[in-house]
N, C-alpha and C positions, 0 to 999 in steps of 0.2 A: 745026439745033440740034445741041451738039456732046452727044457721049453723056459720062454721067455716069462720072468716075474708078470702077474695080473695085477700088481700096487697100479700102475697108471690106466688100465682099465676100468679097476673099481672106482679111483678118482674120476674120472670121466665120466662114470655112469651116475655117481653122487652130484658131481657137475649139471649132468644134463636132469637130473632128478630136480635138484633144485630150483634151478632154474624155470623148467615147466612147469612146475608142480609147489615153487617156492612159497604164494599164500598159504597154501592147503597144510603144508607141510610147518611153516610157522605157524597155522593155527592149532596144530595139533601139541608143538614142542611147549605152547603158550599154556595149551591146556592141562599140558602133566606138570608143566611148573607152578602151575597154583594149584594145582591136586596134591603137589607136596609139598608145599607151604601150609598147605589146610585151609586153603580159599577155595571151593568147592563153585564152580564155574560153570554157566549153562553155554557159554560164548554168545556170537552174536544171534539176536532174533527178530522179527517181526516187528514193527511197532506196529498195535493199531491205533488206525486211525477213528477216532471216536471225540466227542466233545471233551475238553479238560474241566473237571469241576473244580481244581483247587485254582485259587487264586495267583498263588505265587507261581504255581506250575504254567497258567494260562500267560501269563508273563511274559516268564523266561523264554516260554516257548514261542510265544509271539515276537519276540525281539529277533529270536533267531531264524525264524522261517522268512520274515520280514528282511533281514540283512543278507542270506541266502537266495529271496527272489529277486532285491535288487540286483545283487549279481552278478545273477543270470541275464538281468535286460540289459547290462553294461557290457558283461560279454558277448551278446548277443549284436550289439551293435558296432564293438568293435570286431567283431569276426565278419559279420554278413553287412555290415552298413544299415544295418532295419532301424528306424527310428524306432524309439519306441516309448509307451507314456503307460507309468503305472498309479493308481489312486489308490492308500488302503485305510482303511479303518477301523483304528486301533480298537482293542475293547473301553478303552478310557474316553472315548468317543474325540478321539485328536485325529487328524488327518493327517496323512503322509503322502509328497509325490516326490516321483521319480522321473524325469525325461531324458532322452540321448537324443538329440544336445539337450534339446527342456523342452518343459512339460507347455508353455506355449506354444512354439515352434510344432509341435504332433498335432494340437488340436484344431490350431489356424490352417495346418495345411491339410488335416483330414477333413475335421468337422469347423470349419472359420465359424465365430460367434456374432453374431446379430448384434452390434451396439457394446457400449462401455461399460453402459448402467450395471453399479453393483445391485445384487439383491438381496434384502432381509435375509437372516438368517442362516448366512452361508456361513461353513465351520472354516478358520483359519488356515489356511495350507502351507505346511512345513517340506520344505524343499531339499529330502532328503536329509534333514537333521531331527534327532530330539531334543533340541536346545531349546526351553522353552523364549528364552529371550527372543528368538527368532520372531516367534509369534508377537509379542510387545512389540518390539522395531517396526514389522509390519504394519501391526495396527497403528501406531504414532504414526508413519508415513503415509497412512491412505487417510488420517485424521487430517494431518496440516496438505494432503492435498487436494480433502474435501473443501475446510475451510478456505484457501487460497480462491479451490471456482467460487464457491459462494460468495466473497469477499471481489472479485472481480463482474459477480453479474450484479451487485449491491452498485459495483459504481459504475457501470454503462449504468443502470434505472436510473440512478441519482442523474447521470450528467446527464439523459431526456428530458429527466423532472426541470434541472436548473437550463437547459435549454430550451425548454416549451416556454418557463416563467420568462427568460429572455426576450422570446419573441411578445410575450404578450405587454413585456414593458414597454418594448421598443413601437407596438405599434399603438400602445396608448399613446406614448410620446408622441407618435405622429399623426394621430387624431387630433390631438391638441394645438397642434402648429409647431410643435418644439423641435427641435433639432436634437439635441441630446437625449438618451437616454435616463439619466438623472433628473429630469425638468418634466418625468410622467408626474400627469394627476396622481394622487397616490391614493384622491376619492375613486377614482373611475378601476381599481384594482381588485382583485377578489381575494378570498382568505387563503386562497394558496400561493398569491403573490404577495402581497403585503409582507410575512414575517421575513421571505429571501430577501425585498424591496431594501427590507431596513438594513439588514446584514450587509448588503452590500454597500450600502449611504454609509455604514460608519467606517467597511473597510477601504471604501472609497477615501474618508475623510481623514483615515489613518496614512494613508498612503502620503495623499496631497500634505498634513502638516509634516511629515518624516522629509519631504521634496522641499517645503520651507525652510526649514529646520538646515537645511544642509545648504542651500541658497545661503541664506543668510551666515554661515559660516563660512562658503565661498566670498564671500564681498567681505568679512570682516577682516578674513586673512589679505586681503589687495590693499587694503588703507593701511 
């Protein structure tokens, strides 16, 4: 009896060649095809790790280390649930963060911060982008929501100031015998009352002719 063909044997064993040994194996067939094109190939090697002096180099390579360690804390959170909160700083001296969920929520629940107060000199924090607008947008909105507190503690002081002069109207008025508040001495006042005194005597008297003014147009429509 004749022995049976080894074609599906040596398929087999090219099969399982490959298969186990398929990197190695590509990296070799890689290497003789740029050895005979006449690209002369080290394959791959080592990078070391050492400072970059070129500028464009320190870059590229920052952008891509930087978008590679984000990553990792993104998959790191969706695999394991680990919160996680990164800060880096760029060589341009810009700031970059990263949080799973955000970079509040890790800090508040690991290390909670003391108070609101911003403090001088802090560098900008871009939230996961390089869009420098980001930065602008921010600063405009922590500008108009500096302004707004200041603008709102401007008028609580204001309405103390014009309610301190109130009381001091009122109780000249009634040193005097007067009933009204408009019938104070306006000798027995000091220099921080006096200038409100007046403002209000004319917006008072703005008032009262406007209430004439409209009386008197009442009565003339009835005739």
């Amino acid at each position: 009896m004749l022995a049976p063909p080894l074609i599906g044997i040596e398929k087999k064993n090219i099969g399982l060649g490959t298969w186990s040994r398929g990197r190695k194996l590509e990296k070799q067939d890689s290497r003789r095809t740029t050895t005979a094109m006449g690209r002369p190939s080290r394959g791959r090697q080592r990078i070391e790790i050492r400072h970059i002096e070129d500028g464009g180099r320190l870059q590229v390579t920052f952008s891509k280390r930087k978008s590679g360690l984000q990553k990792k804390a993104s998959e790191l959170f969706l695999l394991c649930g680990s919160p996680v909160a990164i800060v880096i700083f760029s060589p341009g001296k810009k700031v970059f963060a990263l949080g799973t969920p955000s970079v509040d929520h890790v800090l508040r629940r690991y290390a909670p911060i003391p108070g609101e107060e911003e403090e001088d000199g802090l560098l900008p924090v871009l939230q996961d982008t390089d869009d420098v607008s980001a930065i602008t947008d921010r600063v405009e909105v922590e500008g108009i929501v500096r302004r707004t507190e200041e603008t709102k503690a401007r008028s609580v002081m204001e309405k103390a100031r014009m309610d301190a002069i109130g009381k001091t109207v009122r109780q000249t008025a009634a040193k005097a015998g007067r009933k009204f508040w408009w019938e104070a001495d306006s000798g027995k006042l000091g220099e921080a009352e006096l200038p409100e005194f007046a403002k209000v005597l004319r917006r008072l008297r703005v008032n009262l002719q406007r209430h004439l003014d409209s009386l008197s147009a009442s009565t003339r429509q009835l005739q």
